[in-house]
C-alpha positions as CSV (number, residue, x, y, z in Angstrom):
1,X,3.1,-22.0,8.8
2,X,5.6,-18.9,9.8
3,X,6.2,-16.0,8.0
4,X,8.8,-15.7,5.4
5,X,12.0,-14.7,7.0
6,X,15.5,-13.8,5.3
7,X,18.1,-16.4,5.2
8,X,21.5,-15.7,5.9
9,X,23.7,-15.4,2.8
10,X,25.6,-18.3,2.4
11,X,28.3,-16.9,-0.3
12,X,31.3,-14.8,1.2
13,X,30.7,-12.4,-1.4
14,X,27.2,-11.5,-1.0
15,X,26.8,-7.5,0.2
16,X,25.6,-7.7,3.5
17,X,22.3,-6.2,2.5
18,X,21.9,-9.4,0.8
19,X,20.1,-11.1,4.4
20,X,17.7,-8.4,4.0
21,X,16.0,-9.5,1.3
22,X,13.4,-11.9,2.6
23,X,11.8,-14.9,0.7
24,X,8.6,-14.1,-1.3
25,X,5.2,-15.3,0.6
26,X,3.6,-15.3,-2.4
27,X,4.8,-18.9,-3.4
28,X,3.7,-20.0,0.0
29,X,0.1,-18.8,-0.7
30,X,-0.4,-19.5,-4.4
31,X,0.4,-23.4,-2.9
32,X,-2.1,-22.9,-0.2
33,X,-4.7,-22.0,-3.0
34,X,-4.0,-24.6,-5.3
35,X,-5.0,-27.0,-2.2
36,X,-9.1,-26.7,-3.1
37,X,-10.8,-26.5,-6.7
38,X,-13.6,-23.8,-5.2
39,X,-10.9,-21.4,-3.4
40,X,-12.3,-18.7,-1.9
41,X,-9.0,-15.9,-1.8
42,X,-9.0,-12.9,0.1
43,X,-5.2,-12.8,0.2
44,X,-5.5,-10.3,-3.1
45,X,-4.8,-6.8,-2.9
46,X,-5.9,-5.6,-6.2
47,X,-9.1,-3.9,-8.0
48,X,-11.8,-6.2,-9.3
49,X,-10.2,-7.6,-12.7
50,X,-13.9,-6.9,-14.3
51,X,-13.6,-3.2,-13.2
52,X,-9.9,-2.7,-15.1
53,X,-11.5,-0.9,-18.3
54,X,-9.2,-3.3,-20.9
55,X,-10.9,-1.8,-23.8
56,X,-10.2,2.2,-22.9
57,X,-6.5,0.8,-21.9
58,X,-6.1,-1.0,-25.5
59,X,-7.9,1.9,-27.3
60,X,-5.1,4.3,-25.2
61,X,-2.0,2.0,-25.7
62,X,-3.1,2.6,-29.9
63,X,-2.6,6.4,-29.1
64,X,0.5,6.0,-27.4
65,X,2.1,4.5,-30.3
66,X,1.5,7.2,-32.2
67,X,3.9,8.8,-30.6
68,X,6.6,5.6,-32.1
69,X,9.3,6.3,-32.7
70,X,10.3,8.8,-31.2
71,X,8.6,7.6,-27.5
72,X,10.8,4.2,-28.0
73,X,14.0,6.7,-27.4
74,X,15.8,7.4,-24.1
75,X,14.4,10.4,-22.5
76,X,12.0,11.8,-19.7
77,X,13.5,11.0,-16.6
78,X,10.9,12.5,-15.3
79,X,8.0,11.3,-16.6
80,X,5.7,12.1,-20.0
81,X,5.0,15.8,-18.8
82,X,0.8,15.8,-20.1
83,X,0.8,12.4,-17.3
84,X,2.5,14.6,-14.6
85,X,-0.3,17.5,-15.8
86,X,-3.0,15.1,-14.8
87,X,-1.6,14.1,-11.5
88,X,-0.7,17.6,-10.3
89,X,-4.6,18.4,-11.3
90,X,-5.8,15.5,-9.9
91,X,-4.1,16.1,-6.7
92,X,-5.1,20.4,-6.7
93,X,-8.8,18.8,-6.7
94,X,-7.8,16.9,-3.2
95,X,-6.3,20.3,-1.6
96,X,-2.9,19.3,-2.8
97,X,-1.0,22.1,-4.4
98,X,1.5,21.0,-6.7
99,X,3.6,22.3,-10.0
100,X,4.1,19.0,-13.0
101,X,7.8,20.0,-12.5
102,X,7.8,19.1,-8.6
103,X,6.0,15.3,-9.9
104,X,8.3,12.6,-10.8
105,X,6.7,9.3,-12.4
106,X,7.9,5.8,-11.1
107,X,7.4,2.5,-11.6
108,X,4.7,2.1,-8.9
109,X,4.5,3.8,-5.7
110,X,7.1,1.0,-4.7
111,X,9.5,2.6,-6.9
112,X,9.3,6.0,-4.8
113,X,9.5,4.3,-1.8
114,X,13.0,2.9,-3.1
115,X,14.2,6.1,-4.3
116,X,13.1,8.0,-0.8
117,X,15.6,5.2,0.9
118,X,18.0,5.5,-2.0
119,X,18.6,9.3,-1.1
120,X,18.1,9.4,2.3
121,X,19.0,6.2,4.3
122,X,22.6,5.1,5.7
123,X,22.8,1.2,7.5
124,X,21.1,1.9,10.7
125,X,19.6,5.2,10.0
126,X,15.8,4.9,12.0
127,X,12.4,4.6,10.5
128,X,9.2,5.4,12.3
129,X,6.7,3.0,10.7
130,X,3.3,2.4,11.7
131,X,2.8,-1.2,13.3
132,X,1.2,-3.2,11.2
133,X,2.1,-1.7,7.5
134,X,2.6,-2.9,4.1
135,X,4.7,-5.5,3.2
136,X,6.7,-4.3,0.4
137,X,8.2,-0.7,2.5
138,X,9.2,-3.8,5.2
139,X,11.3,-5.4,2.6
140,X,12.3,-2.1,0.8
141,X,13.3,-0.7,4.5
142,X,15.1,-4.3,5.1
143,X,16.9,-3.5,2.1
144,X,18.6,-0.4,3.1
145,X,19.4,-2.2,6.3
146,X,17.0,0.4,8.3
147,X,16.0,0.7,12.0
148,X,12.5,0.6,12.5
149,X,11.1,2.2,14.7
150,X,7.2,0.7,15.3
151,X,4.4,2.7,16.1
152,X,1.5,0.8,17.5
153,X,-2.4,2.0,16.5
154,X,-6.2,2.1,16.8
155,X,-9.2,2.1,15.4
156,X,-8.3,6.3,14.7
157,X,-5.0,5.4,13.0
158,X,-1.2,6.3,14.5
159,X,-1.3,6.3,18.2
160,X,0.1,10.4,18.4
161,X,1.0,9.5,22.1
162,X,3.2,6.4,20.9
163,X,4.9,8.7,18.2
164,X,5.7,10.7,21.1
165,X,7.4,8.0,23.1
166,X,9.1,6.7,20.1
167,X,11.1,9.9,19.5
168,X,11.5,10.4,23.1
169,X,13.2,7.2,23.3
170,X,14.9,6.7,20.3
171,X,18.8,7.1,20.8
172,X,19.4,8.3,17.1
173,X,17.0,10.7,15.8
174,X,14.9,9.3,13.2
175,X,15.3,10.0,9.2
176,X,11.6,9.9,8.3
177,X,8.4,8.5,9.2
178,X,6.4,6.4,6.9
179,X,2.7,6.3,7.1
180,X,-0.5,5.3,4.8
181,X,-3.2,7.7,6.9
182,X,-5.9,6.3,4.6
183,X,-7.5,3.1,4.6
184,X,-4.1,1.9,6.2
185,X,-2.8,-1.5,4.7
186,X,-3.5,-3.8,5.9
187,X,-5.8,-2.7,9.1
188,X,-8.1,-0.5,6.6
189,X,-8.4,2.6,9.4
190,X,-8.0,6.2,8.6
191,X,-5.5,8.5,10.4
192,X,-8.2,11.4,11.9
193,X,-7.9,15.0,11.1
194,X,-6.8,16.1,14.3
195,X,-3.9,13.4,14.7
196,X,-2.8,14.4,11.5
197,X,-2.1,17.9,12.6
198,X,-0.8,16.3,15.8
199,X,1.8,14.0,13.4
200,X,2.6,16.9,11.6
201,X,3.4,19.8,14.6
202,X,5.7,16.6,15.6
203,X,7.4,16.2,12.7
204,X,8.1,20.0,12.1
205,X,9.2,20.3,15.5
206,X,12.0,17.0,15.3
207,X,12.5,18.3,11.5
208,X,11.7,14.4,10.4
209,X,10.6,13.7,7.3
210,X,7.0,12.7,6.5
211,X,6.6,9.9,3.4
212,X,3.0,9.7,2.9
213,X,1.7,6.7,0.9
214,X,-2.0,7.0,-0.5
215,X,-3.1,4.2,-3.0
216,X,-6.4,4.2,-1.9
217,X,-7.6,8.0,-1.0
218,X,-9.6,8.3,-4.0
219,X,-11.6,5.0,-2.9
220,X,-13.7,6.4,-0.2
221,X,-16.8,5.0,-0.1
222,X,-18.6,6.8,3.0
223,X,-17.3,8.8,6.0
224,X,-16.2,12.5,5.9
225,X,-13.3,13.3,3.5
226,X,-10.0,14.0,5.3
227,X,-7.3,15.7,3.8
228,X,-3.9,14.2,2.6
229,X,-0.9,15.2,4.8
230,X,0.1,16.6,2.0
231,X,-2.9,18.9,1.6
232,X,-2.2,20.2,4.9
233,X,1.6,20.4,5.0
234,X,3.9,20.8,1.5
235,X,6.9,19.3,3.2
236,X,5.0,15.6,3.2
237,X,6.7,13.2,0.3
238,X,3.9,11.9,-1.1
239,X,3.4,8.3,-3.5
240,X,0.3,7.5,-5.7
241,X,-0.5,5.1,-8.0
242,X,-2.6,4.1,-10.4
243,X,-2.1,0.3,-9.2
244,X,-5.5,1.0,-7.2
245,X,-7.5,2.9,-9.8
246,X,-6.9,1.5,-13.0
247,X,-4.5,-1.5,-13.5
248,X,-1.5,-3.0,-11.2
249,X,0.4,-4.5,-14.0
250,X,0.2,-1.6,-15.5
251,X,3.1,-0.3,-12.9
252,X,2.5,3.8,-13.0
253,X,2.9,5.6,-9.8
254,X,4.1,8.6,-9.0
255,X,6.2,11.4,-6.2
256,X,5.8,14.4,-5.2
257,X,8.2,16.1,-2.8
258,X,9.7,19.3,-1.4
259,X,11.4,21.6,-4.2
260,X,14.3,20.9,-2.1
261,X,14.5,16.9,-3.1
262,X,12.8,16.6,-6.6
263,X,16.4,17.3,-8.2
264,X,18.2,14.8,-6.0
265,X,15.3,12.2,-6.9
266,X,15.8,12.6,-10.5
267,X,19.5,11.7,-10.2
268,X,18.4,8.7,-8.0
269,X,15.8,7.8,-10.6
270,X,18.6,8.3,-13.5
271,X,20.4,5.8,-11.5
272,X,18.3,3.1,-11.0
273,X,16.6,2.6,-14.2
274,X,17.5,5.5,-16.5
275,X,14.2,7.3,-16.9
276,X,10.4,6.0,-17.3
277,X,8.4,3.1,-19.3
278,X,7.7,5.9,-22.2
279,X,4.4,3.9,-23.9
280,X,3.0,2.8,-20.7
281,X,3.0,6.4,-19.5
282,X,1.2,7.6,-22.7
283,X,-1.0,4.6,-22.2
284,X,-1.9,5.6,-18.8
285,X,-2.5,9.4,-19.8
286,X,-4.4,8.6,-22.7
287,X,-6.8,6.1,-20.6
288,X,-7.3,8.0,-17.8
289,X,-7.8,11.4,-19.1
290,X,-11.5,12.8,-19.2
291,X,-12.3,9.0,-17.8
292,X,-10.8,8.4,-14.4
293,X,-13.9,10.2,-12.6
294,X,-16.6,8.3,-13.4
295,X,-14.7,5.0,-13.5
296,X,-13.8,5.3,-10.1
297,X,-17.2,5.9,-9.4
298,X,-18.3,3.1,-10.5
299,X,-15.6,1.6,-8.5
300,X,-16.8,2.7,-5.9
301,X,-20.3,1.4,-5.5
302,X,-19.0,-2.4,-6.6
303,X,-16.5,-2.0,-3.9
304,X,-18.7,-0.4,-1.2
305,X,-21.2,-3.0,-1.6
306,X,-18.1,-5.9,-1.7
307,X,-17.3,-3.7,1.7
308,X,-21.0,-3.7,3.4
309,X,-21.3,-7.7,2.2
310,X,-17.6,-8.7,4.4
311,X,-18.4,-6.5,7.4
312,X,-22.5,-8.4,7.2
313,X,-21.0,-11.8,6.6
314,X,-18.6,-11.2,10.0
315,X,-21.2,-10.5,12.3
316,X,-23.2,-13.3,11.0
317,X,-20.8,-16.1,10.8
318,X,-17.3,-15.1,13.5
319,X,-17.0,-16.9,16.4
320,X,-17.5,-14.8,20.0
321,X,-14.4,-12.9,20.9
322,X,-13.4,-11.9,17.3
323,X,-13.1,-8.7,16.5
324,X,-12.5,-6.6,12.4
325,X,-12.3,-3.2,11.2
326,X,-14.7,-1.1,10.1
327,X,-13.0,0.7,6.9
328,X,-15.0,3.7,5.1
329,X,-13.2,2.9,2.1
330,X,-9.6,1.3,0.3
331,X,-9.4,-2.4,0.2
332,X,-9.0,-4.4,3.4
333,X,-10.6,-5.6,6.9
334,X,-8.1,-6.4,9.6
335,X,-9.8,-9.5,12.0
336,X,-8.4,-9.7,15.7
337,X,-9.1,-13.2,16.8
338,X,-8.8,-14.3,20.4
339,X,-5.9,-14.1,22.2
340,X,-3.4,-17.4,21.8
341,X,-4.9,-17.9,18.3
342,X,-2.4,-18.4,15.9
343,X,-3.9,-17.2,12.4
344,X,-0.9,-18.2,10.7
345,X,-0.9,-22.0,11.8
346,X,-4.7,-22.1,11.1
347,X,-3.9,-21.3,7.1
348,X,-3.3,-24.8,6.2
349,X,-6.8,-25.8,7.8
350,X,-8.3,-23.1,6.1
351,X,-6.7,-23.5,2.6
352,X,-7.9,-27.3,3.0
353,X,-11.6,-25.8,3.7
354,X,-11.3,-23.8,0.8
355,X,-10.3,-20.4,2.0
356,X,-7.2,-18.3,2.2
357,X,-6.2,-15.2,3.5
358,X,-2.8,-12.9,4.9
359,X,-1.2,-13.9,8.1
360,X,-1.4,-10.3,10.3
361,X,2.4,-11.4,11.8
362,X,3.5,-11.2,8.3
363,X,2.8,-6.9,8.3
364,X,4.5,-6.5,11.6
365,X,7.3,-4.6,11.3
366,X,8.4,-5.9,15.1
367,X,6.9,-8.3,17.3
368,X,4.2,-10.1,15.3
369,X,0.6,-10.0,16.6
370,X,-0.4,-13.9,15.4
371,X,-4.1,-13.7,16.2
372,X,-4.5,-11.2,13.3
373,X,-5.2,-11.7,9.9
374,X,-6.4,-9.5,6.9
375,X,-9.3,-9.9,4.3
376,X,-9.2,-7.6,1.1
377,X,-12.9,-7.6,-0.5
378,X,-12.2,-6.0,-3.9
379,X,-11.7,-8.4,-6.2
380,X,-14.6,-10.9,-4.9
381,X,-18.4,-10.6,-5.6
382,X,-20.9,-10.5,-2.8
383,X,-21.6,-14.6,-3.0
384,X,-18.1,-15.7,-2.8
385,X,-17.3,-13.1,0.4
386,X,-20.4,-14.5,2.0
387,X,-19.2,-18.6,1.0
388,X,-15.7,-17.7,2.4
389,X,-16.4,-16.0,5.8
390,X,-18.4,-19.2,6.4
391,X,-15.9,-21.4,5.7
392,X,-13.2,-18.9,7.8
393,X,-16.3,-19.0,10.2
394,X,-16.0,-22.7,10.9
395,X,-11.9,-22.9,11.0
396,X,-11.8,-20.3,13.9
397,X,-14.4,-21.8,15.3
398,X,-12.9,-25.6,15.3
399,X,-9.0,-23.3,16.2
């Protein structure tokens, strides 16, 4: 099985960005899965479907309503102001000083990834990206028909002394760097404190541009708090969501950025989609106001145990010579198998066991590592994590 790749565009008048927009893996996968009635899937990047609070979210969406007709008309490019109010709170409690009027609302953290690439990217303008990273900046970045630039890591997040290297040697000056310090997707490590300020003095130094993307830094379930970029620099873009916290359907993120970019990122917003969802941003308000704190500590004990329950089941049931993450929170364990293992080609035989997981080569943003793979443990209860590491167990094993 290889990763999805982009084909070439076979009509004359497709843009030439067209190549850049790879084939979905998700149809791969959701085939893979159908292949056993007891799948075990830890492909899934999403919170626990019994911990998305339906009722508060119906009993919200009632409330938004209200504000029919009026919220079915165009308006709010930025976003329903009382929503932006509880994000730039939200983010004052995690050192994060912020005004509602330097907050723009998006249609995921996706969304301000576009619009950062939108305003700031040219065909071969360079991207420092951390290597392995999320999937959807790789194809957003393919898009805008960027150069990236990787940046390999460790178990203490961005390798500073790789950064170095990769500006040193990069022949055109890169536009930004894009980074998820916190419970990194998909490895699950946390960017240290003093490599943040390291990452930072960098970036002010080259005057590149920091895009900091945080879905999971209010899902810390043990370890010393570190603080967003953005806490300790006000020149860091920075994208949330509430994918992580409350619903992904839902699609509500959000960015904030330097006073200098928040008009130009309106105009970009404006341009791609008009202005914001208007009842699913009252929804979102009205559900997570005066509720999101103890929900998402609740959250956090499921998903801390979920955590504790992958990281036991590994040690009991992998193979000498594999080796995982340890995350103190977010979603996901990154496994290292041996080297010359092919994680990727051992999907089928794993799907026909009755477990499924993400290819690591997929994440690569450059020369795929194919003895990795990653394991999110969110959405599975303690039983089935145990049940599919042994199957997993027994594939690598017989690999």
């Amino acid at each position: 099985m290889t990763p999805p790749t982009a084909a070439a565009a076979a009509q004359s008048d497709f843009a030439r960005r067209a190549a850049g927009f790879a084939p979905s893996f998700w149809g791969e996968i959701e085939a893979l899965v159908g292949r056993h009635p007891d799948m075990v899937f830890f492909g899934g990047g999403s919170p626990a479907r019994e911990l998305m609070p339906v009722d508060r979210l119906r009993a919200a969406s009632v409330q938004a309503w209200a504000d029919a007709p009026a919220a079915l008309d165009y308006g709010e490019v930025a976003g329903y102001r009382p929503l932006r109010e509880l994000v730039a709170a939200r983010m004052a409690g995690q050192g994060m000083a912020v005004e509602p009027d330097g907050l723009l609302v998006t249609n995921g953290s996706q969304q301000g990834i576009d619009l950062v690439c939108r305003l700031m990217l040219d065909p071969g303008d360079a991207i420092l990206v951390e290597s392995p990273t999320f999937l959807g900046a790789l194809q957003t970045f393919a898009a805008y028909e960027a150069t990236l630039l990787p940046v390999p890591m460790d178990e203490d997040g961005l390798r500073i002394d790789a950064l170095e290297r990769a500006l040193a040697g990069s022949s055109r000056p890169p536009k930004l760097l894009y980074t998820i310090p916190t419970f990194q997707n998909p490895t699950g490590v946390t960017l240290s404190r003093s490599r943040r300020e390291a990452l930072l003095g960098l970036a002010r130094d080259r005057g590149l541009l920091v895009v900091e993307d945080d879905p999971y830094g209010e899902l810390r379930y043990d370890g010393e708090t570190v603080p967003p970029l953005r806490a300790l620099d006000p020149e860091v873009v920075y994208l949330g969501t509430f994918s992580k916290t409350i619903a992904p359907g839902l699609r509500v993120g959000w960015i904030a950025a330097p006073t200098r970019l928040i008009s130009p990122l309106h105009s970009a917003k404006e341009g791609a989609d008009i202005h914001n969802e208007r009842i699913t941003a009252r929804t979102v308000f009205h559900a997570a106001d005066g509720f999101l704190d103890g929900h998402l500590a609740t959250a956090r004990g499921v998903y801390r145990s979920r955590r504790d329950a992958l990281l036991a089941a590994l040690g009991e049931r992998m193979p000498p010579g594999v080796r995982w993450s340890e995350p103190e929170g977010g979603f996901f364990v990154w496994v290292t198998l041996p080297a010359g293992m092919d994680a990727a080609a051992l999907l089928p035989a794993a799907a026909e066991r009755g477990v499924t997981y993400l290819p690591g080569a997929w994440f690569y943003p450059t020369a795929p590592q194919a003895n990795t793979l990653r394991l999110n443990f969110s959405t599975l209860p303690e039983d089935r994590i145990g049940e599919g590491v042994r199957r997993l167990g027994e594939v690598i094993a017989g690999g």
